[in-house]
C-alpha positions as CSV (number, residue, x, y, z in Angstrom):
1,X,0.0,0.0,0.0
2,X,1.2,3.7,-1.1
3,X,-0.1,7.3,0.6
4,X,-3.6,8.0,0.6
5,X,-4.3,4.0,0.0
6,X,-7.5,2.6,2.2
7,X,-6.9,-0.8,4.0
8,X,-9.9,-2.5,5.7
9,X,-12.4,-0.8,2.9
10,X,-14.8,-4.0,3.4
11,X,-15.8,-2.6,6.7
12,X,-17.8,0.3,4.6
13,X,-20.0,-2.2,3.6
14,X,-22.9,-3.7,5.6
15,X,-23.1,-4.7,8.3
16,X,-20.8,-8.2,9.1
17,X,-18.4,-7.6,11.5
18,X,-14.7,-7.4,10.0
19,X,-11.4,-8.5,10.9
20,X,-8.2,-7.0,9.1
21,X,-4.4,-6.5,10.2
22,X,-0.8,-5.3,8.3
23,X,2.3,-4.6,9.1
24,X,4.4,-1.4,8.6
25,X,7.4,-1.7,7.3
26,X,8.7,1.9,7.5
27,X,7.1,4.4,10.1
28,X,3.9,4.9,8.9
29,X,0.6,6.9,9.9
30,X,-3.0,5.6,9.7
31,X,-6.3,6.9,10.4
32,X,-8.8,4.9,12.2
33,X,-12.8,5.1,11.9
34,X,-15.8,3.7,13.5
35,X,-17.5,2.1,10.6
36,X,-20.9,2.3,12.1
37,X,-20.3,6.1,12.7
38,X,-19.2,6.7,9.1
39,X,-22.4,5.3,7.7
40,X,-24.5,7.7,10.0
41,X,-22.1,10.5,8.6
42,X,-22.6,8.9,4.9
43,X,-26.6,8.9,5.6
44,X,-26.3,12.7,6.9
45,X,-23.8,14.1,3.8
46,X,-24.1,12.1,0.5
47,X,-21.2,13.8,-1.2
48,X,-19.2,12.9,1.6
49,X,-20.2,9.0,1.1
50,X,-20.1,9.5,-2.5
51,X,-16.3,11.0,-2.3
52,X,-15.4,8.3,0.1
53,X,-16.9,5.4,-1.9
54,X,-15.3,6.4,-4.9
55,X,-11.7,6.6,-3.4
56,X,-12.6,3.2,-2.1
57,X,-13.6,1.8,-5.1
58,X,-10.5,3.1,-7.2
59,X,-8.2,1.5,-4.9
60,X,-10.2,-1.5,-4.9
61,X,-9.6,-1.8,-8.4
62,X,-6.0,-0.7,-8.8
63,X,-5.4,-3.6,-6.4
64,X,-7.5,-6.3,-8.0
65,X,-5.6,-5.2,-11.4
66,X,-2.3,-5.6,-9.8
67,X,-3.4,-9.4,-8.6
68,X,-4.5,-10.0,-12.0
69,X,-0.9,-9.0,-13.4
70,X,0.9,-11.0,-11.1
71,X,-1.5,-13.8,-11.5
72,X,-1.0,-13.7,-15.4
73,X,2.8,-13.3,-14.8
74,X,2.9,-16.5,-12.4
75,X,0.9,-18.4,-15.3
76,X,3.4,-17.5,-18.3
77,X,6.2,-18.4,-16.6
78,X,4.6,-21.4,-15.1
79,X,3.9,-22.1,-18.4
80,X,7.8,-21.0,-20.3
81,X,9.0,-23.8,-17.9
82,X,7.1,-26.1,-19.7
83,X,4.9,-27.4,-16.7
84,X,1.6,-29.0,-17.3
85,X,-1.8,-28.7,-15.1
């Protein structure tokens, strides 16, 4: 994860209770919100929700992109070496 990067963006999402840990590597600063009181602030200012749902959602992406690289990158060379399924 780089600046500005959400972790634990499930727990925007109803209503399960969720689990999530990292590790820094490097000092590192983080910001920490009550998910239940962020939806009570999404219900009371929807640009707010819509700001924070769209930053969510990018990140989301840009990570699910990145596994998909790495997951086609695994499979060619998994596949150069000459191994079969």
């Amino acid at each position: 994860m780089g600046p500005g990067q959400f972790f634990g963006w499930s727990s925007l999402f109803p209503l399960e209770q969720k689990l999530g840990w990292t590790r820094a590597v490097k000092a590192s600063r983080a910001m920490a919100f009550e998910a239940s009181r962020l939806r009570d602030l999404f219900r009371a200012d929807h640009y707010l929700e819509y700001a924070i749902i769209r930053k969510a959602s990018q990140d989301m992406a840009d990570r699910i992109s990145v596994a998909r690289q790495r997951l086609v990158e695994v499979l060619e060379s998994h596949h150069e070496a000459g191994a079969h399924p």
